[in-house]
C-alpha positions as CSV (number, residue, x, y, z in Angstrom):
1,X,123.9,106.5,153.0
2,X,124.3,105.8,149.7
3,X,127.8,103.3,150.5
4,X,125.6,101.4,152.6
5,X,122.6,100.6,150.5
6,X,125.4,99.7,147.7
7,X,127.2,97.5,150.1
8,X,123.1,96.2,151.0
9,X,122.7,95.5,147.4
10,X,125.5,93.7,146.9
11,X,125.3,91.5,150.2
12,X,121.9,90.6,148.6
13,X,123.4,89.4,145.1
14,X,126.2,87.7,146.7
15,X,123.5,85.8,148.6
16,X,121.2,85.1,145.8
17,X,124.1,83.8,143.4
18,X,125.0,81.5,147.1
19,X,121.1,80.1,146.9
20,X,121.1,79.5,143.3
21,X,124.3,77.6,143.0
22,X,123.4,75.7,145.7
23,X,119.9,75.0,143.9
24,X,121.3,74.4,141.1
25,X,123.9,71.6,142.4
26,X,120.8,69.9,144.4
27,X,118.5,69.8,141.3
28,X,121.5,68.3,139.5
29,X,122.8,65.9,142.9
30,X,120.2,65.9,144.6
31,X,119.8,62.1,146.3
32,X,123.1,60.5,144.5
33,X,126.2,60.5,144.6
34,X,127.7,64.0,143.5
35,X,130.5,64.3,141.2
36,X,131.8,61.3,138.6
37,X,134.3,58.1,139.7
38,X,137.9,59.0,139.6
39,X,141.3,57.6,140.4
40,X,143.9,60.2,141.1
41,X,147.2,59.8,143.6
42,X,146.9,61.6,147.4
43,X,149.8,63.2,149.1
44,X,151.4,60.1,150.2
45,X,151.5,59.0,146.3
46,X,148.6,56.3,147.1
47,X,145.6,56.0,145.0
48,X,142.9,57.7,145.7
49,X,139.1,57.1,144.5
50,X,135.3,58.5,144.8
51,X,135.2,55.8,147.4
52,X,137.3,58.5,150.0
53,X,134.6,60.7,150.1
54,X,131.8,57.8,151.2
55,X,131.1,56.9,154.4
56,X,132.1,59.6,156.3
57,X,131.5,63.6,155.2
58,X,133.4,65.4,153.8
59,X,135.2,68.8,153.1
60,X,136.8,69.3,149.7
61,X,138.5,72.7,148.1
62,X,140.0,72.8,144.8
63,X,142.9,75.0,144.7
64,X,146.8,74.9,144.1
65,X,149.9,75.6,146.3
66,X,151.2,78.8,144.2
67,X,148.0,80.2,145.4
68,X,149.2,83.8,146.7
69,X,145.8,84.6,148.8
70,X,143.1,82.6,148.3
71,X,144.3,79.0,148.9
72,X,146.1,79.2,152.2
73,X,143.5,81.5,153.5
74,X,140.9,78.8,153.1
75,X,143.1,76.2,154.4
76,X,144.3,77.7,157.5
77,X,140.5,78.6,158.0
78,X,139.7,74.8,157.4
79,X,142.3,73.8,159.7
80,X,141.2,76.3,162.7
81,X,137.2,75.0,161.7
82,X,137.9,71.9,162.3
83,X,140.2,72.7,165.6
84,X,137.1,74.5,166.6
85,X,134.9,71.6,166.3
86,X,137.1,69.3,168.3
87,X,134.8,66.1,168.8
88,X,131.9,67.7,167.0
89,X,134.2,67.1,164.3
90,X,136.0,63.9,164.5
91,X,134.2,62.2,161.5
92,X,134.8,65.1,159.1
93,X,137.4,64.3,156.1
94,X,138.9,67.3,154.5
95,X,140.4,67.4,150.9
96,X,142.6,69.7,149.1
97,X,142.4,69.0,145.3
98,X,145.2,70.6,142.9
99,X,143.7,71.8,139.8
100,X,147.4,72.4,139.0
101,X,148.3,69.2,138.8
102,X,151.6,70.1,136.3
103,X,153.3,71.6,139.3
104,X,151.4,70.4,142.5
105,X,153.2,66.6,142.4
106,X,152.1,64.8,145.5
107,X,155.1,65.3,147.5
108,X,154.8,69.5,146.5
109,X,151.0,68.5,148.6
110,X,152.3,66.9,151.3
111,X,155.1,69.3,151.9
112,X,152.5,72.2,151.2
113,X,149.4,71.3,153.2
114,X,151.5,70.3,156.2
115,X,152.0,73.6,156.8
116,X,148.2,73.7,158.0
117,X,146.9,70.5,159.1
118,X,147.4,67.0,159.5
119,X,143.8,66.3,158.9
120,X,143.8,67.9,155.4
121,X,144.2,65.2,152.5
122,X,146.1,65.9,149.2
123,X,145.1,65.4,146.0
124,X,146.9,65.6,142.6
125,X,147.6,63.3,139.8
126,X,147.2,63.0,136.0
127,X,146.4,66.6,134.6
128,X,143.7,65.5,132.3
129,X,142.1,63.0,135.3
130,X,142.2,65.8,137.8
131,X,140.5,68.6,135.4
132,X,138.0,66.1,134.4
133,X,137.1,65.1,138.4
134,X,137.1,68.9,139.1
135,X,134.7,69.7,136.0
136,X,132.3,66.8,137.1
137,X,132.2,68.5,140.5
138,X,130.7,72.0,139.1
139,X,134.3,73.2,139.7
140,X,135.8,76.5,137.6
141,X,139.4,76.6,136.8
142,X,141.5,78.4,134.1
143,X,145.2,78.4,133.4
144,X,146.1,82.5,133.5
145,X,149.4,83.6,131.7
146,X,151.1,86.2,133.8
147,X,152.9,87.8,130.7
148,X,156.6,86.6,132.6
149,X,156.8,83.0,131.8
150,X,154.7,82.1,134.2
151,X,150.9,81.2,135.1
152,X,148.5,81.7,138.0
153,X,145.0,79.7,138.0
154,X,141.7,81.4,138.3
155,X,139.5,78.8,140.4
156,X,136.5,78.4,142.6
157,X,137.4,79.3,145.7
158,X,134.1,77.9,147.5
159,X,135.2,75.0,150.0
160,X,132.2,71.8,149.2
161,X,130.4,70.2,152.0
162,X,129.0,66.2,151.1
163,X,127.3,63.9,153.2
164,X,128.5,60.9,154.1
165,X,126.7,59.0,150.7
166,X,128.5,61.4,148.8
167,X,125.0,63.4,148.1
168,X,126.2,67.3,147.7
169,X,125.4,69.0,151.3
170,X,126.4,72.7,150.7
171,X,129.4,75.2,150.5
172,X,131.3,77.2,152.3
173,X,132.0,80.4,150.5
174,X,135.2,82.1,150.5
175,X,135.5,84.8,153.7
176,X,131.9,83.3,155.1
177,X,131.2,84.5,158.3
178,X,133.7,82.2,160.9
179,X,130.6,81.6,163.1
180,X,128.2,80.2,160.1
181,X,131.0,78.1,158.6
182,X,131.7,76.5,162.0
183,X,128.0,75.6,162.2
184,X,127.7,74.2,158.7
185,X,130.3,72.1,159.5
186,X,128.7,70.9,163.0
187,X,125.7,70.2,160.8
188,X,127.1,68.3,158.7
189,X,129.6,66.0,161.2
190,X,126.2,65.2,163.0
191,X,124.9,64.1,159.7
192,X,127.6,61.2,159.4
């Protein structure tokens, strides 16, 4: 009795902190354009601008490829999402942005995200370009030491829906029900 009114409790925060992050990006983005210009380099080392995320809408997470869990859990849900969707989905453009940019070189994202999708854009580039796109995009990230010479990065792991003006439309949160992502997504498709 007690485990479930705990479990209630905290299914009621996690759904409160959902409502006012998303209120908080619409008071900030509400009716333009959300996050700042950029040029950064996709998968296929091309340049990439704000401009890929305009006329069509689109799906963006921020992770990186030495992501043990939470990074190829979202993708490979993306990828099945938008599988889902079929034609629902056909004018959906989905973005993975590195916010470990030192070791996720463009050909380290193609080679990485074509292990779950060809519809699934890369996005990398100059360290100091990519942490500045990510921070104008309300995005958390943090460089951990792992105490062996290496590093892990702590990072939002909620997957960002915008319309096809670029105005923010919503997130995805990370393990969201399969059945209410699917239907954000169809929302937002027939929005574009």
């Amino acid at each position: 009795m007690m485990r479930s009114i705990l479990i209630g409790i905290l299914v009621l925060m996690a759904a409160g902190i959902g409502w006012l992050s998303f209120d908080w990006y619409r008071g900030h983005y509400g009716g333009e354009p959300f996050g700042a210009p950029f040029t950064l380099t996709d998968q296929n080392d091309q340049p990439i601008t704000e401009a890929a995320f305009r006329g069509q809408p689109s799906v963006i997470f921020f992770g990186f490829t030495h992501c043990p869990e939470v990074c190829p859990t979202t993708l490979l849900e993306l990828s099945g999402w938008l599988k889902n969707l079929g034609d629902d989905g056909k004018n959906l453009r989905a973005y993975f942005v590195s916010v470990d940019p030192e070791r996720d070189t463009p050909e380290v994202m193609k080679t990485y995200i074509s292990n779950f999708s060809d519809r699934i854009v890369g996005i990398s580039g100059d360290p100091e370009k990519v942490h500045a796109m990510a921070k104008s995009f309300g995005i958390y990230w943090k460089k951990v030491d792992t105490g062996d010479g290496d590093y892990t990065m702590d990072h939002t792991a909620s997957v960002l829906l915008l319309k096809a003006n670029g105005d923010f439309a919503g997130t995805i949160a990370y393990g969201e029900n399969p059945d209410t992502a699917i239907a954000k997504l169809k929302r937002l498709a027939s929005q574009g």
